[in-house]
ChimeraX commands (.cxc) that place a marker at each C-alpha (Angstrom):
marker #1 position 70.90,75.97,23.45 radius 0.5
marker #1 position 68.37,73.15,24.86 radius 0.5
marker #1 position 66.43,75.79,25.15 radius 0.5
marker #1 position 66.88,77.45,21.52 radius 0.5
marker #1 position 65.67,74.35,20.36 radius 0.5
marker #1 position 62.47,73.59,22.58 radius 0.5
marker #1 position 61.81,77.27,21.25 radius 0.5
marker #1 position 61.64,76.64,17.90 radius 0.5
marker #1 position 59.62,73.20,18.36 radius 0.5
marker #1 position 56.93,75.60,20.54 radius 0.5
marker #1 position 57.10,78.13,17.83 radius 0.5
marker #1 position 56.99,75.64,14.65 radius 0.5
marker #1 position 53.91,74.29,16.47 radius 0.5
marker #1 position 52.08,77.83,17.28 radius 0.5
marker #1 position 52.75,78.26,13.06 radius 0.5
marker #1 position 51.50,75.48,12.31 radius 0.5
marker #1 position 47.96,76.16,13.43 radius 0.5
marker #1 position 47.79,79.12,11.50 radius 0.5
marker #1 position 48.50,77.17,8.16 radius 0.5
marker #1 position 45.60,77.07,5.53 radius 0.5
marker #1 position 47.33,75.60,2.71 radius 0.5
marker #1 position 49.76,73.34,0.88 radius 0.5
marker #1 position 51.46,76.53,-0.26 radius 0.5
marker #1 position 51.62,78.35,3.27 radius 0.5
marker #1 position 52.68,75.02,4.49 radius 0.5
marker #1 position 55.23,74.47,1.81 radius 0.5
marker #1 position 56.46,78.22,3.28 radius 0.5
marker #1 position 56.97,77.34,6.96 radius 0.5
marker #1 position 58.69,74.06,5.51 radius 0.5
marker #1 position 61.35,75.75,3.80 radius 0.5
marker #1 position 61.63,78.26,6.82 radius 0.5
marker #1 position 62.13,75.76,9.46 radius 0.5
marker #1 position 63.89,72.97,7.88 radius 0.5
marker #1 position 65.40,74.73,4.32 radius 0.5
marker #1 position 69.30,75.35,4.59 radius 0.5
marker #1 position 69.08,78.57,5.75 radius 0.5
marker #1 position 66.28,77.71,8.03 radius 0.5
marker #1 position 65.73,78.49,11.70 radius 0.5
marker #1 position 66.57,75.08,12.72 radius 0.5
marker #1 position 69.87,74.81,10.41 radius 0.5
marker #1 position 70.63,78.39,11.92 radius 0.5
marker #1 position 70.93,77.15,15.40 radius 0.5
marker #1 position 72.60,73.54,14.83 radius 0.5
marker #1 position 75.89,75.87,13.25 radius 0.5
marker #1 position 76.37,77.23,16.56 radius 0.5
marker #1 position 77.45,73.57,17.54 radius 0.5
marker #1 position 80.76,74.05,15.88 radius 0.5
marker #1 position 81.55,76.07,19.12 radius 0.5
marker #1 position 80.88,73.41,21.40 radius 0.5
marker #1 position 82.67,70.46,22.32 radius 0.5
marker #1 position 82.15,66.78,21.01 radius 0.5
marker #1 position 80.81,65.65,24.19 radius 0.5
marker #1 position 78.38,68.80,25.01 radius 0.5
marker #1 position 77.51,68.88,20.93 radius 0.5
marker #1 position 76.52,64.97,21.40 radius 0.5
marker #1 position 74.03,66.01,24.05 radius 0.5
marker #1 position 72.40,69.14,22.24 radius 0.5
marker #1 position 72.61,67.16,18.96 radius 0.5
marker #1 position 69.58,64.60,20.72 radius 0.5
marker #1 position 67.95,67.60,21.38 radius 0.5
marker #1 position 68.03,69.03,18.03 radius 0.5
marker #1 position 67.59,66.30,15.85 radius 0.5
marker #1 position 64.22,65.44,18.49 radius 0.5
marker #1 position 62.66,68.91,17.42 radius 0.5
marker #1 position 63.91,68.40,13.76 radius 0.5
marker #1 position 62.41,65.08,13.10 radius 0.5
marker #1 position 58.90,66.65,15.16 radius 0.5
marker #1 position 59.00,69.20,12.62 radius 0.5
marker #1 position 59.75,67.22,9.34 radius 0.5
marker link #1:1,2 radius 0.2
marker link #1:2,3 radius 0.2
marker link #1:3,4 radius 0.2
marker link #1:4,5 radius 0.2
marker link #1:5,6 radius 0.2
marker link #1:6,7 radius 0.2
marker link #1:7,8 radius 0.2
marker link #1:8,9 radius 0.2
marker link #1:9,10 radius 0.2
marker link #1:10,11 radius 0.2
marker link #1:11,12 radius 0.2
marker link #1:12,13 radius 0.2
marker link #1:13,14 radius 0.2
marker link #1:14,15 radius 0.2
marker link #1:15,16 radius 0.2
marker link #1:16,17 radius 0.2
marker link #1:17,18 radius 0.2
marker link #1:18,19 radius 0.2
marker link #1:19,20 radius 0.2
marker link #1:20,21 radius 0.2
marker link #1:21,22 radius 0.2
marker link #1:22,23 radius 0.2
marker link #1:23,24 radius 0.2
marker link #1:24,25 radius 0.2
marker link #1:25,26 radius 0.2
marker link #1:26,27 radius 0.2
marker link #1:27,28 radius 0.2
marker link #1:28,29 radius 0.2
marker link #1:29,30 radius 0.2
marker link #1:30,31 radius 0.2
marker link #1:31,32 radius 0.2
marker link #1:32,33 radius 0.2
marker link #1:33,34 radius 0.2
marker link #1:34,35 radius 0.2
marker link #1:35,36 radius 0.2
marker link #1:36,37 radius 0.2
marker link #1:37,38 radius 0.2
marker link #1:38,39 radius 0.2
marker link #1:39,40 radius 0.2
marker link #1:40,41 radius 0.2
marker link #1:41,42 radius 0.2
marker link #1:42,43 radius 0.2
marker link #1:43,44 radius 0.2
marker link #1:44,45 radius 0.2
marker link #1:45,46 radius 0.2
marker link #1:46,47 radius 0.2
marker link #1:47,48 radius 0.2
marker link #1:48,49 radius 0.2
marker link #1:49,50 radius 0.2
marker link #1:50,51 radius 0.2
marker link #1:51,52 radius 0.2
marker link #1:52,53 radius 0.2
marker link #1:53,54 radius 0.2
marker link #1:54,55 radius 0.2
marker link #1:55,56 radius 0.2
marker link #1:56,57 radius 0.2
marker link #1:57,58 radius 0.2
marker link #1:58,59 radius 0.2
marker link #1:59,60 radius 0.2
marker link #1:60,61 radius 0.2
marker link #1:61,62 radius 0.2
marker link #1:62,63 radius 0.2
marker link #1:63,64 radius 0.2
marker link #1:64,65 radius 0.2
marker link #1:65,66 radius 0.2
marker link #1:66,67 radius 0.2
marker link #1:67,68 radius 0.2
marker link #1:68,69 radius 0.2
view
């Protein structure tokens, strides 16, 4: 899953480059970070880890969240 998430951060930044406008930008926003986004998507798999293992991914994840916000 560590690597699920430095996916998405490489991905989220290849997108980004290709953005031309506060509307396309406004697009990949709700895509990455909306409640059905990519990131969202991958944090629900947590609920089949355990609380120690879900503590270490959940650095991970929130890392690439906050990089994306």
């Amino acid at each position: 899953m560590l690597n699920a998430f430095e996916q998405i951060r490489k991905d989220f930044l290849g997108s980004i480059e290709g953005v031309k406008s506060l509307e396309n930008l406004e697009i990949l926003e709700t895509a990455y970070l909306g409640r059905k986004g990519v990131i969202a998507g991958a944090m629900r798999e947590f609920t089949e880890l355990g609380a120690e293992e879900r503590k270490e991914r959940g650095v991970t994840a929130n890392a690439v969240k906050t990089e994306v916000e």
